[in-house]
Residue, then its C-alpha position, 0 to 999 in steps of 0.5 A: x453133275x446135275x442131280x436127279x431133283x431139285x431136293x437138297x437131300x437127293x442131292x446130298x445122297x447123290x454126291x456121299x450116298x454111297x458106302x465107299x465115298x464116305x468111308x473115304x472121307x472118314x479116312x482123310x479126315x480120321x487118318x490123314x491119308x491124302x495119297x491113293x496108296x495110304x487110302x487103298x492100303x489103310x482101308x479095314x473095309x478093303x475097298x478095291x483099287x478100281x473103285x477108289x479112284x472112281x470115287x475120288x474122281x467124283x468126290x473131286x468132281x463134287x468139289x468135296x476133294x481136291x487133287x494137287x497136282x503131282x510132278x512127273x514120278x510123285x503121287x497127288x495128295x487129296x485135301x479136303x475143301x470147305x465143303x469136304x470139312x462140313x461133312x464131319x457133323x455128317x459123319x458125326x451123326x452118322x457115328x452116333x447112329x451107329x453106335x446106338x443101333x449097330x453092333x461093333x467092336x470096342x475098338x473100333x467104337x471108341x473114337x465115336x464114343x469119346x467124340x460123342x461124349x465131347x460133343x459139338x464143341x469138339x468136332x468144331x475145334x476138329x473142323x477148325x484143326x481140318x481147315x489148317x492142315x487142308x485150306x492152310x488156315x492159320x491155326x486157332x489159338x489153343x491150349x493143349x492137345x489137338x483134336x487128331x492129337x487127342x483122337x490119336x491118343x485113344x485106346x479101347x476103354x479111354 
């Protein structure tokens, strides 16, 4: 896919500018959902069938997604690529920009709010956690919970 220009923000907008293929980044990376089902029916947007997989198609295209290969009677899981991990500082900022100028529920705030209160410190362990359970890398020493776990682990007010 050739982009219209030579400049690198029309060339990012081309490959995530539209709503859907970020949303569905956000639920790979937030929600692990790899398989077409989980991302059709976990979606509280409600993205229809039709354009997901047109979406997946070009996120996969755009080498931000891969598509494992499915034996006959089994689904393709979706794993994200290096490039596909390095949206999340997007996706950050973009959190960040809507909680300080769009309205929304507490619930659906508070994973951006603690993300934002731990900083990029966080979403780099959170990249680092991605690139293990998507690239097979092996795991960061650490202590404690991990970035999902910790991310899991929110409730409305934590």
């Amino acid at each position: 896919m050739e982009p219209r220009s030579g400049c690198p923000i029309n060339a990012a907008v081309e490959v995530l500018g539209d709503r859907w293929s970020l949303l569905v980044l956000r639920d790979v990376i937030f929600g692990d959902r790899r398989y077409f089902r989980a991302l059709l029916t976990g979606s509280i947007e409600g993205i229809a069938s039709n354009i997901l997989a047109d979406r997946l198609v070009r996120l996969v295209e755009a080498g931000i997604l891969t598509r494992g290969t499915a034996a006959r009677g089994q689904r393709a899981r979706y794993s994200l690529t290096e490039a596909g991990i390095r949206t999340l500082p997007i996706l950050f900022a973009l959190g960040n920009w809507g909680l300080d100028w769009c309205s929304g529920t507490e619930e659906l705030r508070v994973r951006q709010e603690f993300m934002r209160a731990e900083g990029p410190a966080f979403v780099e362990e959170l990249m680092d956690e991605l690139r293990t359970l998507h690239l097979d890398a092996p795991p960061k020493p650490r202590r404690g919970p991990t970035p999902l776990e910790r991310l899991a682990g929110l409730r409305p007010g934590s």
